[in-house]
N, C-alpha and C positions, 0 to 999 in steps of 0.2 A: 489848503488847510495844513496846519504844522501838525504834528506827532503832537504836543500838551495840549493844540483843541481838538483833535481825534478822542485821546484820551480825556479830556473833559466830558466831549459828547457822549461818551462809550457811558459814562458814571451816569448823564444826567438820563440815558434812555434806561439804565440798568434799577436807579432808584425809579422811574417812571411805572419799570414791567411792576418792582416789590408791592408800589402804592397796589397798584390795580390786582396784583394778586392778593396783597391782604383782606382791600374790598370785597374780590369777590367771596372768599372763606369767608369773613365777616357774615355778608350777608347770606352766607348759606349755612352757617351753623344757627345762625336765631335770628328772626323776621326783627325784631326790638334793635338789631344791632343797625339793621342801615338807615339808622336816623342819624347815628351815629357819625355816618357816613356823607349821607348828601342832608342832613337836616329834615324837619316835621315837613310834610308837603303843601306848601300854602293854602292849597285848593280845599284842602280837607276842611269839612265843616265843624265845627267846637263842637264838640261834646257838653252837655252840662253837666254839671257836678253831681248831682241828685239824678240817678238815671236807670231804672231795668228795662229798657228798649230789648235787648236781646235777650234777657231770662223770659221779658214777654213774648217776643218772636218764638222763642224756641217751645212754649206752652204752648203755641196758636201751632204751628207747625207741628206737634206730633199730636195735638187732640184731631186736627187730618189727617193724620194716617190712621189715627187707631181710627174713625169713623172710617175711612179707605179698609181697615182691616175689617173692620169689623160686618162690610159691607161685603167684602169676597165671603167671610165667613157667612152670612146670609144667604151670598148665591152659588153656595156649592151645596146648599142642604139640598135641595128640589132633585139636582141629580144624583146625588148619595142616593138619595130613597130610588130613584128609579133603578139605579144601577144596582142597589140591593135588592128589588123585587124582580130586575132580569136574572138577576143569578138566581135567583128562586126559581121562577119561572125554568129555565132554558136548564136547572140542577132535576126539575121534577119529569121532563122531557127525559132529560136522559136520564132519569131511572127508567123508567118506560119502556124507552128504549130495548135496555140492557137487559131489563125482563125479559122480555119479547124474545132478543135475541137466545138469551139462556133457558127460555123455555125449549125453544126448537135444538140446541145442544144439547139437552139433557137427552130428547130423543135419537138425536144424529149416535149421541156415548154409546145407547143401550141396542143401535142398530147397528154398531159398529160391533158392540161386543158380543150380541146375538153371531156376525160374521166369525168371528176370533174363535167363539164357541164352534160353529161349524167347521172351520176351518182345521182347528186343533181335533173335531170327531174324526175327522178324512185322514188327516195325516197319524194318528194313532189308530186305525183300522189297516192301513198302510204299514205302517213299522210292525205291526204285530201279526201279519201276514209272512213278511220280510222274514220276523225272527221265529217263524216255526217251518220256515221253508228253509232258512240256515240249518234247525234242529235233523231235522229232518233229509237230509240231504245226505248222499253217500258215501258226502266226507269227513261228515261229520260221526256216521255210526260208526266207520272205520278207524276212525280215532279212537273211539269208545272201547272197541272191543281189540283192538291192538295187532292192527293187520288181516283179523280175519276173513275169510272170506264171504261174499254175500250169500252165500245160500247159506252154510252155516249161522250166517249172524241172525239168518230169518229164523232158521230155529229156534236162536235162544233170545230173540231179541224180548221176548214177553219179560221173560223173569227179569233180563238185565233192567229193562225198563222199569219193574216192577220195583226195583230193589236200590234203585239213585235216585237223588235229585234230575237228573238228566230226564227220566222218564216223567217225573212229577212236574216239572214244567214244561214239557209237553202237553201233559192232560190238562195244565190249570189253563192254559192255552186254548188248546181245544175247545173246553168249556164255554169259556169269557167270547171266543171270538166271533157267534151268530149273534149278540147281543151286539158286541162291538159294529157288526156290520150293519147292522138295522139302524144304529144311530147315523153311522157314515151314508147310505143311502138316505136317510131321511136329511140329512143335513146336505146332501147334492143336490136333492129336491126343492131345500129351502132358500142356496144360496141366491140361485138366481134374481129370485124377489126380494130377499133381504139388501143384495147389489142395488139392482134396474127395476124390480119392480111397483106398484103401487105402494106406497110411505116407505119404500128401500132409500138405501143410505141416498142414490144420487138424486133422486127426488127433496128430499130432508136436506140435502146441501144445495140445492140449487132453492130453496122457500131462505136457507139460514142467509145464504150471501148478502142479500139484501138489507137484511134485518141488520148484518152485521157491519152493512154499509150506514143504514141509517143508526146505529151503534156510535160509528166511530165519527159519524158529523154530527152527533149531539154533543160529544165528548168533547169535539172542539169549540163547536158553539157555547159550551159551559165553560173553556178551558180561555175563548175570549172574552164574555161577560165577566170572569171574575180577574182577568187581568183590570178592564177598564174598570170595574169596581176599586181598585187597588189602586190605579190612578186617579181617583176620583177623591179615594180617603186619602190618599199623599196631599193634596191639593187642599184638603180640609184640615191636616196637618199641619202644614204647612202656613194656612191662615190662622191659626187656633198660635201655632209659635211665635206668630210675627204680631199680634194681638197679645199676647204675655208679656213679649220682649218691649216693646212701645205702652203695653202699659204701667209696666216697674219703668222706664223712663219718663214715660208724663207724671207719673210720680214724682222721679225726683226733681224734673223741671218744674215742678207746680213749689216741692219746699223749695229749692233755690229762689225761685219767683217769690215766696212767702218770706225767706230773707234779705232779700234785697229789699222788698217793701218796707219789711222791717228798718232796715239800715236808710233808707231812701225817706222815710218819714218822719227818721231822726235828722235825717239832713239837712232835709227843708222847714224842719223846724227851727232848726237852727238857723238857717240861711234864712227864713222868714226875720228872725229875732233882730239881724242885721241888717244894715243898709250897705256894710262892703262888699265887694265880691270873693266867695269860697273862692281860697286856693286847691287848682289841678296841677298835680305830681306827675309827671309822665318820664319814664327810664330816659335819659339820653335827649329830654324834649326842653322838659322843668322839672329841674334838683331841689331848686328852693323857691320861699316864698314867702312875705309877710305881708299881714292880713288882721284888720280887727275883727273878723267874718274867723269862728270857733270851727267853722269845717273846712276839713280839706278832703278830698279826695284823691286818690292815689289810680292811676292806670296802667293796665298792660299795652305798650306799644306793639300794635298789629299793622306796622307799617309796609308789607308785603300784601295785607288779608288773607295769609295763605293758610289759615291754621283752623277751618272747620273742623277737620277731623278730631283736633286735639283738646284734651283736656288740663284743667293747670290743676296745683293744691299748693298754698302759700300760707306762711307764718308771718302775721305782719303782726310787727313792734312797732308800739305808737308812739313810742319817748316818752310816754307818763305812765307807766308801769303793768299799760293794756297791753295783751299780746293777745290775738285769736287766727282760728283759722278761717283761712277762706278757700272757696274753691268757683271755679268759674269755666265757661267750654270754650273755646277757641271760636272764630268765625273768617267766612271766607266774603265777608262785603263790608266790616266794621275794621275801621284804623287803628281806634283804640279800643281798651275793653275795661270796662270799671273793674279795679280789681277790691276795692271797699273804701269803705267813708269812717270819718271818725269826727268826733266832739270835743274838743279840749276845754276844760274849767278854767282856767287862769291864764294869765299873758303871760308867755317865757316863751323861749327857745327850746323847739322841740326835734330830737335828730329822728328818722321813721327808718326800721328797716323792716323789705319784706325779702321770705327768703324762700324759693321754692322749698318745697315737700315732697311731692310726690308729682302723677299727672303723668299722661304717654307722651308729652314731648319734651323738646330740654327749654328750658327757661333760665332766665338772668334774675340774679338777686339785683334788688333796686335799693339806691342810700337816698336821702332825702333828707331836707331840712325846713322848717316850719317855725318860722316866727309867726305867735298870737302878740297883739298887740292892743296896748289900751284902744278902747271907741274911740277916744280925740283923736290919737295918732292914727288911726286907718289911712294908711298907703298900699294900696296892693301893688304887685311887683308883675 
């Protein structure tokens, strides 16, 4: 092979890749474009002109769901209710419970503090023992009297004493302290039993433990009836949303349905009135057409069927000074998809254009031309 058929072949495999890459972008920016491409698919069955096949599908289709909703929401009531009267139930336990258990606390507090009480008589019979045995001590009086010696101090210790503070809390001492000890013995006497004995604290804690066992498994018992209560109302939520949400769509499935009939019974009126065949408009399929048959119909090519999820919104101009909207939902098993019908008065030539609006996917504006033609002349094309 020479250098200029190398170079020939280089071009025709390089124009070869460009076709196939433009194909494929074609057909992945809009299902309407790869008709474009490999033409209408023979196989495919004609649509007729006068048609809501799919506004009816999609009515029959969510009045099932909303009865499918509406049927969850019937059988989650049975266990709402039960799941609200376990929380009842297993909520009035555990007050119970928690009674119980705070009755025998309130005792356990006042056996404690009965202890506290004693315990504070001991240790202040104790200190104020300590501090007249400080007072009183022979280093203390030699302080007082500033070196003197002890005989001497016994002499004068009356008046000194008599005559300071130093002496006067000695005496209020003195006083207070057979009282103080009476308490502190009686409270040595008491401890023991307030401790270990009959309703003493260890007694009181050893009846509370239980209580506060069977305390803290109601607690949970109440703490999991009202979760699965909570699961139960999610779940009823849950159907009560999807029963809103499906029935503002059967809603508008039912008017779409109630337009197309509309549109649909003007068609066939039409087409009844006629012995020609309505022309079909299809992007990329059929551009033009003439017909002594006043209707034509206009389609969206769904030559992928990949466009369930989507919806269209289009302005279509009818060439005789109609313009209206339409709007229509994608499907993922239909070829075509009627996108509206119209009626013409007189024979002329009529140019249609429809131009997307709105709608979640991207769509192609379609041009279209429309010869009406006298009844003698009917030739459709």
């Amino acid at each position: 092979m020479g250098v200029r058929d190398m170079a020939h072949a280089a071009r025709r495999c390089a124009v070869a890749f460009v076709a196939l890459a433009v194909a494929a972008l074609v057909a992945a920016c809009s299902p309407g474009l790869l008709n474009a491409v490999r033409g209408p698919d023979p196989a495919a069955p004609a649509e007729p002109a006068c048609d809501c096949a799919f506004q009816e599908s999609e009515v029959t289709r969510l009045e099932a769901a909303l009865a499918n909703d509406q049927q969850r929401l019937d059988a989650v009531e049975a266990p709402l209710v039960a799941a609200r009267q376990e929380v009842d139930s297993r909520s009035l336990a555990f007050q119970e419970a928690q009674q119980k258990a705070e009755n025998v606390r309130v005792v356990r507090d006042e056996t404690q503090r009965q202890i506290d009480e004693a315990n504070a008589a001991i240790q202040k019979r104790d200190e104020t023992i300590a501090r007249l045995e400080t007072l009183t001590s022979t280093e203390a009086a030699e302080e007082l009297v500033g070196g003197m010696d002890w005989k001497t101090w016994l002499g004068k210790v009356s008046a000194l004493y008599a005559a300071g503070a130093y002496w006067q809390e000695i005496q209020d001492i003195a006083e207070a302290l057979p009282a103080i000890e009476r308490a502190a013995d009686d409270a040595e006497v008491r401890l023991p039993d307030l401790r270990a004995g009959p309703g003493g604290l260890s007694e009181v804690e050893q009846v509370l433990s239980p209580l506060e066992a069977d305390e803290a498994a109601a607690r949970d018992a109440l703490t999991q009836s009202e979760q699965a209560l909570a699961g139960v109302e999610q779940e009823k939520a849950n159907a009560v949303r999807d029963l809103e949400t499906d029935t503002a769509s059967l809603t508008a499935a039912r008017d779409a349905k109630a337009e197309c009939d509309r549109r649909v019974a003007h068609c066939q009126a039409a087409v009844g009135a006629s012995p020609d065949q309505a022309c079909a408009l299809e992007v990329y399929v059929t551009q033009s057409c003439a017909s002594a048959n006043p209707v034509v119909a206009v389609y969206f090519s769904n030559a992928l069927a990949a466009t369930g999820g989507c919806t269209y919104e289009y302005s279509a101009d009818w060439g005789d000074g109609t313009i209206e909207a339409v709007s229509f939902s994608g499907s993922s098993t239909m070829r075509s998809i009627l996108l509206g019908t119209h009626v013409y008065a007189a024979p002329a030539t009529y140019e249609i254009t429809v131009t997307p609006t709105g709608g979640t996917c991207p769509a192609l504006e379609g041009q279209y031309s429309f010869t009406l033609e006298p009844p003698s002349a009917s030739s459709p094309s």
